[in-house]
Structures are given as structure tokens and as C-alpha cells.
C-alpha positions as CSV (number, residue, x, y, z in Angstrom):
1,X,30.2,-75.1,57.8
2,X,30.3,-79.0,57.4
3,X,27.9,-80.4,55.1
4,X,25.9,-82.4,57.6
5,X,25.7,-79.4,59.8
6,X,23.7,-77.4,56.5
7,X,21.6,-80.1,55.6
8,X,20.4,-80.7,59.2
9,X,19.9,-77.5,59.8
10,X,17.8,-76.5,57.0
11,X,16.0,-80.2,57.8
12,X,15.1,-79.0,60.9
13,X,14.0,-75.7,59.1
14,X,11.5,-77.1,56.6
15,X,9.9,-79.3,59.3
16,X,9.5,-76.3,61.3
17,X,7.4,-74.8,58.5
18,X,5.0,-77.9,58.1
19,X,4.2,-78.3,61.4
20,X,3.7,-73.9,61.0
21,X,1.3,-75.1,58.3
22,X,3.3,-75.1,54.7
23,X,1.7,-77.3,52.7
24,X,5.3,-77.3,50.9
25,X,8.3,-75.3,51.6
26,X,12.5,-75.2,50.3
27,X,15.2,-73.6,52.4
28,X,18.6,-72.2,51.4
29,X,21.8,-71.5,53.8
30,X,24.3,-69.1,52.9
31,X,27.9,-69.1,54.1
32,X,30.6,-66.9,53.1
33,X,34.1,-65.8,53.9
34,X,36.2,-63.3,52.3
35,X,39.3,-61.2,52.8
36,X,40.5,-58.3,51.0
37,X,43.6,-55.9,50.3
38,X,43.5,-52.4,48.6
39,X,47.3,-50.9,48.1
40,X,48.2,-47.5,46.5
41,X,51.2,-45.7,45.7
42,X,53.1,-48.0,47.9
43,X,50.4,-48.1,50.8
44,X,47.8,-50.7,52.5
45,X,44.9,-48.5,52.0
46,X,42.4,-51.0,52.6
47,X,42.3,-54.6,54.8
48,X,38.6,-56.5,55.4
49,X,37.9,-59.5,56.4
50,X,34.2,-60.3,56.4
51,X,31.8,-63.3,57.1
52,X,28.6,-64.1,56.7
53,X,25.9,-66.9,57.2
54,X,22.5,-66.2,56.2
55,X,19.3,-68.4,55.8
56,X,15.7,-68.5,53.7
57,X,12.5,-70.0,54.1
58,X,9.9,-69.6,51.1
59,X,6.9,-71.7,52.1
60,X,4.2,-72.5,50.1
61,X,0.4,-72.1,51.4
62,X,-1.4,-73.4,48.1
63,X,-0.3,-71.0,45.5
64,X,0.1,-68.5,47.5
65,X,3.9,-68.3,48.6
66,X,6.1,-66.0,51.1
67,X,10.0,-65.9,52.0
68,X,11.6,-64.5,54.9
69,X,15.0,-64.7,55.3
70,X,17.6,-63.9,58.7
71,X,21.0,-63.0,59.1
72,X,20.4,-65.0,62.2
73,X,20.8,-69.1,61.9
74,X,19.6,-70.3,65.0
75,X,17.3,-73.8,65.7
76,X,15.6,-71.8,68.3
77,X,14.3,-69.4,66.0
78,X,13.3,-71.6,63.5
79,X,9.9,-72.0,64.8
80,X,8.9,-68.2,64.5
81,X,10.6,-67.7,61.5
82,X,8.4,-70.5,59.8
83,X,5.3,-69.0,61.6
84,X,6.5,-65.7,59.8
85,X,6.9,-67.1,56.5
86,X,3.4,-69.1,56.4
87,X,1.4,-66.1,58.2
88,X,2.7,-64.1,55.2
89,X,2.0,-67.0,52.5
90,X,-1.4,-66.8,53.6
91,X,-2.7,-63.3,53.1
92,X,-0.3,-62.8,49.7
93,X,-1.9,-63.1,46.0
94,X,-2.0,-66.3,44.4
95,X,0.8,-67.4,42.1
96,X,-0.2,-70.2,39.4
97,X,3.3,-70.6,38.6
98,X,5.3,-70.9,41.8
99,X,6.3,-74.3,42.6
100,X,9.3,-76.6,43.9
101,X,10.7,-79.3,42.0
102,X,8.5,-82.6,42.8
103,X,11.1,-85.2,41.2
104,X,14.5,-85.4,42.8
105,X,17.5,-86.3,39.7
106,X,20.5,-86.8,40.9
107,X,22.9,-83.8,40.5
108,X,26.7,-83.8,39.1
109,X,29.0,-85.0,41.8
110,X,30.5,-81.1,43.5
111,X,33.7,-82.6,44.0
112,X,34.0,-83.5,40.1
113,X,34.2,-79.6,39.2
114,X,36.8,-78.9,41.5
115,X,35.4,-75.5,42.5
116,X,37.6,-75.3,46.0
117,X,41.2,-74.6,46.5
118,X,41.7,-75.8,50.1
119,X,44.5,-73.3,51.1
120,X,42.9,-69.9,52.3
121,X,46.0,-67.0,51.8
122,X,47.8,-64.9,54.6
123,X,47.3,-61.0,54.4
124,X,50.7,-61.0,53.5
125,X,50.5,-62.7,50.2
126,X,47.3,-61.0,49.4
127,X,49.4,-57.7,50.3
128,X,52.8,-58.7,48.3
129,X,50.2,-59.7,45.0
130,X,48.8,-56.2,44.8
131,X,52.2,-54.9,45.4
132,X,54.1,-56.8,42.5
133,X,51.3,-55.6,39.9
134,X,51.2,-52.1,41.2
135,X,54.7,-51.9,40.9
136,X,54.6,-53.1,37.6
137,X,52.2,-50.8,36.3
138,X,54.4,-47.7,37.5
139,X,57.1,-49.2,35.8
140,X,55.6,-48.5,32.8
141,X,57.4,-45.5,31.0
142,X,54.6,-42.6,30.7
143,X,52.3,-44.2,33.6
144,X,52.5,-41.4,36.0
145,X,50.2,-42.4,39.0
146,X,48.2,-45.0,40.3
147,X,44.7,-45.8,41.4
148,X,45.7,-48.8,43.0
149,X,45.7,-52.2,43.5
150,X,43.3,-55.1,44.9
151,X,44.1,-58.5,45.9
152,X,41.0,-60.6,47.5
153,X,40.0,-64.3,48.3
154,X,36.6,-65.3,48.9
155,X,34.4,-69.2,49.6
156,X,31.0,-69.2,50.1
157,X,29.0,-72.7,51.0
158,X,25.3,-72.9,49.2
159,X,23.1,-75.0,50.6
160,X,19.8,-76.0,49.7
161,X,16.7,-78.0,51.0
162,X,13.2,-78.8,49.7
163,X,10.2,-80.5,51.3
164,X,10.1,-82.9,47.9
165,X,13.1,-84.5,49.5
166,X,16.3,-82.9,47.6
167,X,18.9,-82.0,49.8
168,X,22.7,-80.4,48.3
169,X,25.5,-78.3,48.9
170,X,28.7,-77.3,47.3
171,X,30.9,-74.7,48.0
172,X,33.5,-71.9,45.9
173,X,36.4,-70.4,46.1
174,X,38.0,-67.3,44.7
175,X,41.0,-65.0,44.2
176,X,40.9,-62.1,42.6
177,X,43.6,-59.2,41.5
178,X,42.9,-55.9,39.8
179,X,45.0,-52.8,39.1
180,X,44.4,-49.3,37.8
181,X,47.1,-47.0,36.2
182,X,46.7,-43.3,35.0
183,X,49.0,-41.9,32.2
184,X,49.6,-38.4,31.1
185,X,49.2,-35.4,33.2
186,X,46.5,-32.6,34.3
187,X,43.4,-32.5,32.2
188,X,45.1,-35.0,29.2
189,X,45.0,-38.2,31.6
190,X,43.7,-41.0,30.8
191,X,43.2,-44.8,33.0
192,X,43.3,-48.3,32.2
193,X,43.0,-51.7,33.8
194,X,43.5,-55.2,34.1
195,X,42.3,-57.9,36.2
196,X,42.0,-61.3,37.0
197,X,39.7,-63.8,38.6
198,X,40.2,-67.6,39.0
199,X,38.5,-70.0,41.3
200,X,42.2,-71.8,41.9
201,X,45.5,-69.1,43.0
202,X,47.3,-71.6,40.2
203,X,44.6,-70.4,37.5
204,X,45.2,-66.4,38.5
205,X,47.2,-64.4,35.9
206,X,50.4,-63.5,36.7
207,X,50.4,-59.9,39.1
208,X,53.3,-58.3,37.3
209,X,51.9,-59.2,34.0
210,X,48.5,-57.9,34.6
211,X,50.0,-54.9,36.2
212,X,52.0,-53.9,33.4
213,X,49.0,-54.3,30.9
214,X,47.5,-51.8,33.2
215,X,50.0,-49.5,32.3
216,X,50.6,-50.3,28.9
217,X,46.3,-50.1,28.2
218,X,46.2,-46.5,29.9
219,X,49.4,-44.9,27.9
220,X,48.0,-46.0,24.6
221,X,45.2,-44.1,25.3
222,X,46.5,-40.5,25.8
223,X,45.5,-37.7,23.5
224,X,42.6,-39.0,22.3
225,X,40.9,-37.6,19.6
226,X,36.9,-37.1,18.9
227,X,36.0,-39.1,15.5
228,X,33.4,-37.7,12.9
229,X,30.2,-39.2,13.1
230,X,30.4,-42.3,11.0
231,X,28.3,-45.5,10.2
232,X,31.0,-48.3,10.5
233,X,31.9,-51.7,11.3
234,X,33.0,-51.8,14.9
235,X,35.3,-54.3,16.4
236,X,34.4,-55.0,20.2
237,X,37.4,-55.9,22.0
238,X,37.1,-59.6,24.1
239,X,36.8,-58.0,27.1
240,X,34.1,-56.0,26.6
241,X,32.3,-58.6,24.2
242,X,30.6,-60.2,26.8
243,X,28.6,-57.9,26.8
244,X,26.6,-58.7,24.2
245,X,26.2,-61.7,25.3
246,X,25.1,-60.1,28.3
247,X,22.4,-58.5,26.4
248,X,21.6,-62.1,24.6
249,X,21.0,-63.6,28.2
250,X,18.5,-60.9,29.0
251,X,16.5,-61.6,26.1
252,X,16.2,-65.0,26.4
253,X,15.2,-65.3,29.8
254,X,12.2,-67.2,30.5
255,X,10.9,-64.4,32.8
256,X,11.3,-61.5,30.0
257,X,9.7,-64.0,27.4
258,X,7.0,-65.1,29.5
259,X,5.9,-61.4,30.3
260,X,6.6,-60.3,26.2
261,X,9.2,-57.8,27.7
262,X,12.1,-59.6,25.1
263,X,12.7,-58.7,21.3
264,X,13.3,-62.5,20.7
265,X,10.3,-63.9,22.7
266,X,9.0,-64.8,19.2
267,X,12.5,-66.1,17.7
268,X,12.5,-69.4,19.3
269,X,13.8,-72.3,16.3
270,X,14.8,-69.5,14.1
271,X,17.8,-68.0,12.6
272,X,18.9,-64.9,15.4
273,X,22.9,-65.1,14.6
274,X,24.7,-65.6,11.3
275,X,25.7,-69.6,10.2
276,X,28.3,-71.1,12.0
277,X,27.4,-68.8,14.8
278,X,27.4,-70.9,18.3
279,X,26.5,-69.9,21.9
280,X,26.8,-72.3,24.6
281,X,25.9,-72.4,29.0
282,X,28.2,-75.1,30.7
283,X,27.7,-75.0,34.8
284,X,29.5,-78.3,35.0
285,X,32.5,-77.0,33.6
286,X,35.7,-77.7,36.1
287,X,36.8,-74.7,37.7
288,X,34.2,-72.6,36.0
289,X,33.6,-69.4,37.5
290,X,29.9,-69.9,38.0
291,X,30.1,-73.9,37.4
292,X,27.2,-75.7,40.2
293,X,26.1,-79.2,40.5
294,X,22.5,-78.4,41.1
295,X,20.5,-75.1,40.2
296,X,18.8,-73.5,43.2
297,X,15.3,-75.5,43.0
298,X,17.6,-78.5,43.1
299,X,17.5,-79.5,39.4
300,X,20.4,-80.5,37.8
301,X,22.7,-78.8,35.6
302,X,23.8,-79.8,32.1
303,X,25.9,-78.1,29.7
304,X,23.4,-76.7,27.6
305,X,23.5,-75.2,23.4
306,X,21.8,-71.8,23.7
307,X,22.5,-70.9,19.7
308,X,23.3,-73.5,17.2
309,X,24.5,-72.6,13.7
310,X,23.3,-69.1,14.4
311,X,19.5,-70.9,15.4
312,X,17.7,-70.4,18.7
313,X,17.3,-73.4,20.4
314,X,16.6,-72.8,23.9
315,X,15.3,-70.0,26.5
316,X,16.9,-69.7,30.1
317,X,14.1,-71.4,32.4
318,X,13.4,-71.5,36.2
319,X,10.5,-74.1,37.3
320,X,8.3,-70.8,37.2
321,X,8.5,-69.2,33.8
322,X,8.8,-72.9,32.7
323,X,5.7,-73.4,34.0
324,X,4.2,-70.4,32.3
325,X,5.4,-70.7,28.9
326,X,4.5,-74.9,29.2
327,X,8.3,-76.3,28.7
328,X,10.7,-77.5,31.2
329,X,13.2,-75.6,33.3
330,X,16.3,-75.7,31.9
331,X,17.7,-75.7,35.8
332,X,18.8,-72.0,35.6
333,X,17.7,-71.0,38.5
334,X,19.6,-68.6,41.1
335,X,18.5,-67.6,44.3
336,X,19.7,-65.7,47.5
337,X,18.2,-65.8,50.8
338,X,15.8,-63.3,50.7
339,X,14.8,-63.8,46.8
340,X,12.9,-66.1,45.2
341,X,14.5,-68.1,42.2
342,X,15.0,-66.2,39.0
343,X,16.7,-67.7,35.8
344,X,20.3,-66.9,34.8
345,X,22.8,-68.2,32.9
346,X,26.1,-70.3,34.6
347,X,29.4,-70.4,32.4
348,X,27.8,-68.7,29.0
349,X,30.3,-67.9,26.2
350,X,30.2,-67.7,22.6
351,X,31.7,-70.3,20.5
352,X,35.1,-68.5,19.3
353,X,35.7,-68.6,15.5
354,X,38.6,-69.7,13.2
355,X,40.6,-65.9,12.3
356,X,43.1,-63.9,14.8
357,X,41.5,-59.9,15.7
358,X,44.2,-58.4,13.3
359,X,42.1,-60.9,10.6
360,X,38.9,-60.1,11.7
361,X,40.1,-56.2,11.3
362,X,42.1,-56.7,7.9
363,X,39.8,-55.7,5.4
364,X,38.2,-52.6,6.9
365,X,39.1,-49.3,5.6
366,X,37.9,-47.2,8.3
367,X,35.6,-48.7,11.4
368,X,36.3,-48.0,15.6
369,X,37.9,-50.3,18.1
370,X,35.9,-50.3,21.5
371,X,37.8,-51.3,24.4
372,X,36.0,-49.6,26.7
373,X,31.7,-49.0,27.5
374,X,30.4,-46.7,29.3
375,X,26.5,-46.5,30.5
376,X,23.7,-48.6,30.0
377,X,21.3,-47.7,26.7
378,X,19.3,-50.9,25.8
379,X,16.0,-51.4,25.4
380,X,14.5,-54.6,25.8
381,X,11.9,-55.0,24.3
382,X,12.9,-53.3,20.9
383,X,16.6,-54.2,21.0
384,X,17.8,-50.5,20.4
385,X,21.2,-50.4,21.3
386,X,22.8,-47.1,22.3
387,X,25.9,-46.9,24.5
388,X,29.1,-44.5,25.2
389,X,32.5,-46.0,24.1
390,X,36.0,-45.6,23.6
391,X,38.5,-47.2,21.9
392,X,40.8,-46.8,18.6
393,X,40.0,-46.4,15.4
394,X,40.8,-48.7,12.7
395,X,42.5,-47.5,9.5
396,X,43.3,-49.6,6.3
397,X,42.8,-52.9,8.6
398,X,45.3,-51.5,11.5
399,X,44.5,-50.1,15.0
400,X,45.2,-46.5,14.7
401,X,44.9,-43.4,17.3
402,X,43.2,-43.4,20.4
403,X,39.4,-42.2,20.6
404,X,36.7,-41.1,23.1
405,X,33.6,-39.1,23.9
406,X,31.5,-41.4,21.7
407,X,28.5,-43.2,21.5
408,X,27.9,-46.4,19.1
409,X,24.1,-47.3,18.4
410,X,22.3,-50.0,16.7
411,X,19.4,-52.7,17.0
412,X,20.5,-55.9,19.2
413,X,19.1,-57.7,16.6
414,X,20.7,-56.5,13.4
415,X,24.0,-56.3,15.6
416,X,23.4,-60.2,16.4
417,X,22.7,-61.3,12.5
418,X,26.2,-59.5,11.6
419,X,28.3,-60.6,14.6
420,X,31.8,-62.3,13.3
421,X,33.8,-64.0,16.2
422,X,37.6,-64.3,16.4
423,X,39.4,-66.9,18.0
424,X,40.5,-65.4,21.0
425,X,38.6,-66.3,23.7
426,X,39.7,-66.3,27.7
427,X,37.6,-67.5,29.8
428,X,37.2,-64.6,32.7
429,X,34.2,-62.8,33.6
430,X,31.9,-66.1,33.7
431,X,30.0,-64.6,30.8
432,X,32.6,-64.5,27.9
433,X,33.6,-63.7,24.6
434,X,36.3,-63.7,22.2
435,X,36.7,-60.4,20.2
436,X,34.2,-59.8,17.5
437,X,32.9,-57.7,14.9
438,X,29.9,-56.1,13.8
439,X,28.4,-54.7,10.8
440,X,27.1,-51.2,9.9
441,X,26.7,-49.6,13.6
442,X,26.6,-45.6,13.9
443,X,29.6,-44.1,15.7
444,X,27.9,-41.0,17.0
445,X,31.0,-38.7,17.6
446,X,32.0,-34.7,16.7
């Protein structure tokens, strides 16, 4: 869609719901395209092409608010879908903190982040992508079969309307390419991966490079063997380092720290990571792979410093958890049509640090590698930290044979005090880190 047609449609939406009797209401419209392609062993497996267009009202009946959302984005139906919204607004508990933004700021210019690449790709392309790194992967000597290979594009349009007056859209591309190789034979396989995701085909990784790492990742991982238990630094490989700061943006989002569900929600100004230590969120970053111009209350966005010199210095914030803990939103806020908004983080990443991995690695004697997580132990509120793993051990500041059937355990907030970053980062995922290293953690193995 055009972005007149978007805005004047959700106009005529939100003064649907005032004459239904909102007292204030904001709208969002969802568009989205995508096309896909799944090859193995030489084979189109898999070919879908799917669209989508869906819209959301939430309307506000004092503080009592209601959303209903359809798959269905007709102006004929806007009246009863407005009726539907408000006759729910009125019977549902009252909210203290549910609100739209009242000021209208001008947002950063969509075009300036460059977030669309104007060409959409033939199957064929898609299909000869997944091909070359498939290929490549077999190519790999001890890679002996494949679980494939998967090409995609995808551009979605968000648009957004409130009854305060703001009105926005922008709109995203992406392409995408994964593959998956299996080495070794029987029961003494082992897989690997790579993949790549860019908002611009220039930006994607190269398919027969990514498809030989693939290979390359899953041979180095036959016959591994089951460590002693062990306390130990541990070295988290960049891909998987993001997580962490996965975990970081969980605890510092305004909704966990308004309710006391977040072992920081009492660390605000104070020392959480070790000096030097930086985190930082940047949705107006070009080409970012969750950059946006405005959040979705219609706030602007602003590259933001989350950790400075290892210091707190700001909490993820929506209008409502801002609201409830008496600050400002920090225009976090991410909503789809049938959810109200929610804070999360854009383009977060961790600050990378001055040493190479084999540095960060060179003075231990004996500590693990991870390259690879497996299940989700965390909890919140205490920061205990417990998840299975796989990797290599290190040895005498070297990466040494290949490990598995492990679980590494720790507190979130001990783990974050002794993080050391390397200077490696890439930025892929949208939530990223370089590899680092971490302190004293207990390798739970035979």
C-alpha cells in the first residue's frame, strides 16, 4: 500500500471510533509480503508466497481500554469494528496507566535509514541462492548430508494513527539465507549452521561462503567428548553472545521493573557491568535490522546509551510502564494488531572491546568454548542462569576438542560484573554481540 491509502484509512478508522464513543483511540495497519524457498539434496522442497494486511483499533473509554483487531481492512466495516472495540472498553477494568501520546514530535525522516531495497527477487534467484550455499556445504570434505537450504525475501508496511493527531508509516525489507550441514555418520553425527540476514540483497553474506562455514562448523564438531564438571571461565562465541544481552533487555524492561519481576529493578545509576563496559539501542541506525523512525505510540526514536562505563543509565519504556514508574518513555514501544504496546529494544548491541577472541582466550589454562545453547533456564527475578551448551574446550589459551551434553550455570548478575568483550562484532541478529568472556561459571558435565 501507498502511504496516503494507510493514513486515510486508519483516519477514517479512528473517526469511526469517536463517533462509536472513544473518548481517545490509535490505529495500526499492517502490510506484509514475503516469498520463500527451501532446497535439499538438490531439490525445491519448499515454495510460499504469502501476504497479509491486517488492522487494530485500541480505543480508550476513560481508563478503561479495549483492542480488536481484523484480518479484514474494509471502510465498510469500520463502523462495527469501532462499536466492538468501545462496547468492550466499557465493561473492561480500569487501567491508570494506559494512555496515547498527547504531544506529537516530529519523527526521523523513514527515507533517511534506507530500510527498503526496491527490487523484489524472482523465485529463480531465491532458488539458485539456496542452491550455491547448499552446494557449498557438501563440498565440504567429511560433510555427508544436508538439512537444507533457505532463501527468503520479505517487506512489510507499518502504519500507525492516533486521535492526538500523529500519523506515520515506513516500511522494510528483507532477505534472508540459511543452510544446515550434517557431518559424520549413524549415531556420531553432528549439524551446524550459518545464516544471513540483511535488510539490502547487497548487505547479504555471500551464499557459497555461508554454506561452506556450514560445513566447516558441523565437521569440527564430530566426536565430541563429555567434559568433567568444572568451574571455569567460559568464552561465548559472537553468535550466541546476544544472548546475554537478550537476557539484559528482559531485565530492564519497564514492564518487568514496574511489576518487581527484574533482578535489576533496583540497579538503576549503579555499577551492573565491569568499567569500560558499554551497551547501546540505535533504531535510527541505516539499514538496521530493527531501525524505525517512530515507536508504535508515535514517539520518536533516538539512539539511546543503555550501559555507560559498565553503569545503568536507562530502563526500556513504553508510555505505560513510564507512566507507572513516573519517567518518560524512552519510545520503545512495539505493537501488532491485536496487542497492545509493550517495550522492547530496536538495534541493541554491546559496545565491542579492543582484543581479537584468540586474546580474550590466551591466558586461560583450561575454560569451555560455547558455540552452541540449547533450552531456556533463566530466572528473572533472581538472575540464576542455567542453560545446555556445546562447544570446545579451551586448553593453554587454544580451542581444543569438541564438547557436548553440558550445562553451564551462573547468576546473570555475577556473569554481567565479569563480562570481557572482544572486538568482533557483526551486526546480524538485530540484538548483537561480539564474542566475550565470562568469569568463574560452572560447566556441569560427566
Amino acid at each position: 500500500m501507498s502511504e496516503p491509502d494507510s493514513t486515510a484509512l486508519l483516519a477514517d478508522l479512528l473517526r469511526a471510533a469517536r463517533a462509536a464513543g472513544a473518548d481517545a483511540a490509535d490505529a495500526v495497519l499492517v502490510t506484509g509480503a514475503s516469498l520463500s524457498v527451501a532446497r535439499r539434496l538438490g531439490r525445491v522442497e519448499h515454495l510460499e508466497r504469502a501476504e497479509s494486511r491486517d488492522v487494530g483499533l485500541r480505543a480508550f473509554v476513560g481508563r478503561r481500554a479495549a483492542i480488536v483487531a481484523s484480518g479484514r481492512v474494509e471502510p465498510a466495516e469500520f463502523a462495527a469494528l469501532a462499536e466492538r472495540a468501545v462496547a468492550m472498553a466499557e465493561v473492561v477494568p480500569e487501567d491508570p496507566h494506559a494512555k496515547i501520546a498527547e504531544q506529537i514530535t516530529p519523527a526521523t525522516e523513514a527515507a533517511l535509514l534506507d530500510l527498503v531495497d526496491a527490487e523484489e527477487p524472482a523465485v529463480g534467484a531465491l532458488i539458485e541462492r539456496a542452491a550455491a550455499a547448499e552446494e557449498a556445504a557438501l563440498a565440504v570434505q567429511g560433510v555427508t548430508n544436508s538439512e537444507g537450504a533457505e532463501a527468503s525475501w520479505g517487506r512489510s508496511e507499518m502504519a500507525l494513527a492516533t486521535s492526538a493527531g500523529f500519523a506515520g508509516t515506513y516500511s522494510r525489507t528483507s532477505h534472508s539465507l540459511s543452510a544446515t550441514a550434517l557431518a559424520g555418520s549413524g549415531t556420531d553425527m553432528q549439524r551446524d549452521y550459518d545464516f544471513s540476514t540483511a535488510v539490502h540483497l547487497g548487505d547479504l553474506e555471500d551464499a557459497a561462503n555461508l554454506g561452506r562455514n556450514a560445513g566447516q562448523r558441523a565437521v569440527a564438531r564430530l566426536n565430541p567428548r563429555r567434559p568433567a564438571t568444572a568451574r571455569l571461565p567460559v568464552v561465548y562465541e559472537a553468535r550466541v553472545a546476544g544472548s546475554l544481552l537478550g537476557h539484559f533487555a528482559g531485565a530492564i524492561n519497564g514492564h518487568a521493573v514496574a511489576s518487581g519481576t527484574s533482578f535489576l529493578k533496583d540497579r538503576l545509576g549503579q555499577a551492573v557491568f565491569g568499567t569500560g563496559i558499554s551497551i547501546r539501542d540505535d533504531p535510527v541506525r541505516r539499514r538496521g535490522l530493527r531501525s524505525r523512525p517512530f515507536d508504535a505510540e508515535g514517539l520518536p526514536t533516538a539512539a539511546r546509551t543503555l550501559v555507560d562505563d559498565g553503569r545503568l543509565e536507562s530502563w526500556l519504556l513504553d508510555l505505560a510502564s513510564a507512566h507507572q514508574l513516573g519517567l518518560a518513555s524512552t519510545g520503545h514501544a512495539v505493537r501488532g494488531p491485536s496487542r497492545p504496546p509493550q517495550p522492547a529494544p530496536s538495534n541493541l548491541f554491546l559496545v565491542p572491546g579492543k582484543v581479537s577472541p584468540a586474546e580474550l582466550m590466551a591466558d586461560i589454562g583450561e575454560g569451555l568454548l560455547v558455540t552452541e545453547l540449547i533450552g531456556m533456564g533463566v530466572n528473572a527475578l533472581t538472575g540464576d542462569y542455567s542453560r545446555g551448551a556445546a562447544g570446545f574446550m579451551i586448553r593453554h589459551g587454544s580451542v581444543a576438542e569438541p564438547v557436548a551434553e553440558i550445562t553451564i550455570a551462573g547468576n546473570l548478575a555475577e556473569m554481567f560484573a565479569s563480562l570481557v568483550p572482544a572486538d568482533d562484532l557483526r551486526f546480524r541478529r538485530g540484538t548483537d554481540a561480539p564474542t566475550v568472556r565470562v568469569e568463574g561459571m560452572t560447566m556441569a558435565g560427566a
